[in-house]
N, C-alpha and C positions, 0 to 999 in steps of 0.2 A: 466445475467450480469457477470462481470469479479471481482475478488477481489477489486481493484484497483476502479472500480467503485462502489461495493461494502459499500466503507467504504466513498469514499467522496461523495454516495449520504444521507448517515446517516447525515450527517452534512451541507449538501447544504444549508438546510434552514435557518440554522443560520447565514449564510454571504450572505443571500441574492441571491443565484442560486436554479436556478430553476432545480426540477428531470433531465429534457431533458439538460439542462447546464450542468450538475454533469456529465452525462451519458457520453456525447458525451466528454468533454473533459478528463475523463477516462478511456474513450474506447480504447486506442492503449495499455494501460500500461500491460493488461490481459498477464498471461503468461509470468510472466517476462518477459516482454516487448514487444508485439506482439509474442506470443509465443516462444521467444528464450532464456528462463529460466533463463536470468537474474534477476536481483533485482527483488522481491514479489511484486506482484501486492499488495496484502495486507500495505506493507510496502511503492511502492510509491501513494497509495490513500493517507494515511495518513502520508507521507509530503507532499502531497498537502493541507489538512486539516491547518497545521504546516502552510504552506508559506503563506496559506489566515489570519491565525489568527494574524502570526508575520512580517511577510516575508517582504525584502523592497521598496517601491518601488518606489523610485527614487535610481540611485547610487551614490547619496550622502548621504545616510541612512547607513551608515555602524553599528548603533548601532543594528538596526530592522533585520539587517542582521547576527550579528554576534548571538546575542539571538536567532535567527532562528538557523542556524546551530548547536547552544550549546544543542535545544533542537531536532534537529533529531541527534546528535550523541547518546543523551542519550536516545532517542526512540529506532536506532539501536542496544544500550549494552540489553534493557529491550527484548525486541523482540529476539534476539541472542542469549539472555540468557536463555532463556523458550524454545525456538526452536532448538538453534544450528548452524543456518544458515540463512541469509536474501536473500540467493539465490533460487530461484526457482525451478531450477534441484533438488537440496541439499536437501530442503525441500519435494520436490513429490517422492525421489529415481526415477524419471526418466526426460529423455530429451525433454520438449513438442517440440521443434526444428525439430526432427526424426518425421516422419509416426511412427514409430512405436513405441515410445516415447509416444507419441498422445494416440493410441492406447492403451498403457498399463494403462496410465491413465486413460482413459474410459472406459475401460475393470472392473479398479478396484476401479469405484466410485470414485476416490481421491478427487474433488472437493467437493464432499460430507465429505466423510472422516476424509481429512484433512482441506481442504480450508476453510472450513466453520470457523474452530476453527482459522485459522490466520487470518482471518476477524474481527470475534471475541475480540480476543486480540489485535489488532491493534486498534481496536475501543476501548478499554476499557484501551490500554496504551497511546492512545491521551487524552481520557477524566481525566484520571491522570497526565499528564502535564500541559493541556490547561486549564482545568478547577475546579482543588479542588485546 
């Protein structure tokens, strides 16, 4: 599995989706973003997390809305701030985008490594907004 799914299948079951639901609508974010090392998979599982607990949905809901954003900016400061970056390149020091990007990262475990711990944190700085 990818960060990204990672972290919204920890909480699936609390809003109601199923493993295979979490999975699948997770699965492109891996990789910042289908591998193009944009924003952390880590970081968009858990605004997905964010948008099921708060998020609005009608757009007439601008309160559900604006509370949602108030609290992935402040997910972003927390995460940024422990890390340095909520970009994916930034955080691996390389390009999964490249073959050989790819490769470096496999070569040196990163998803081990590192990913594990921005999974980690992601999950443990949702549970410190959404739920203490």
């Amino acid at each position: 599995s990818n960060c990204a799914q990672a972290v919204l299948w920890a909480y699936a079951p609390h809003f109601g989706l199923t493993p295979e639901m979490a999975m699948r609508i997770a699965a492109p974010f891996g990789g910042g973003m289908a591998r193009l090392g944009e924003t952390c998979g880590a970081v968009t599982g858990a605004l997905m997390v964010i948008g099921l607990q708060l998020g609005n949905a009608t757009a007439e809901d601008q309160e559900s809305k604006e509370r949602a954003y108030q609290l992935v900016r402040e997910f972003v400061r927390r995460f940024a701030a422990r890390h340095g970056s909520i970009k994916c390149r930034e955080l691996l020091g390389c390009d999964l985008s490249t073959p050989a990007g790819l490769q470096q990262a496999r070569d040196q475990g990163l998803s081990t490594k590192l990913c594990r711990g921005f999974v980690r944190d992601s999950a443990q700085i949702v549970a410190e907004l959404l739920f203490t």
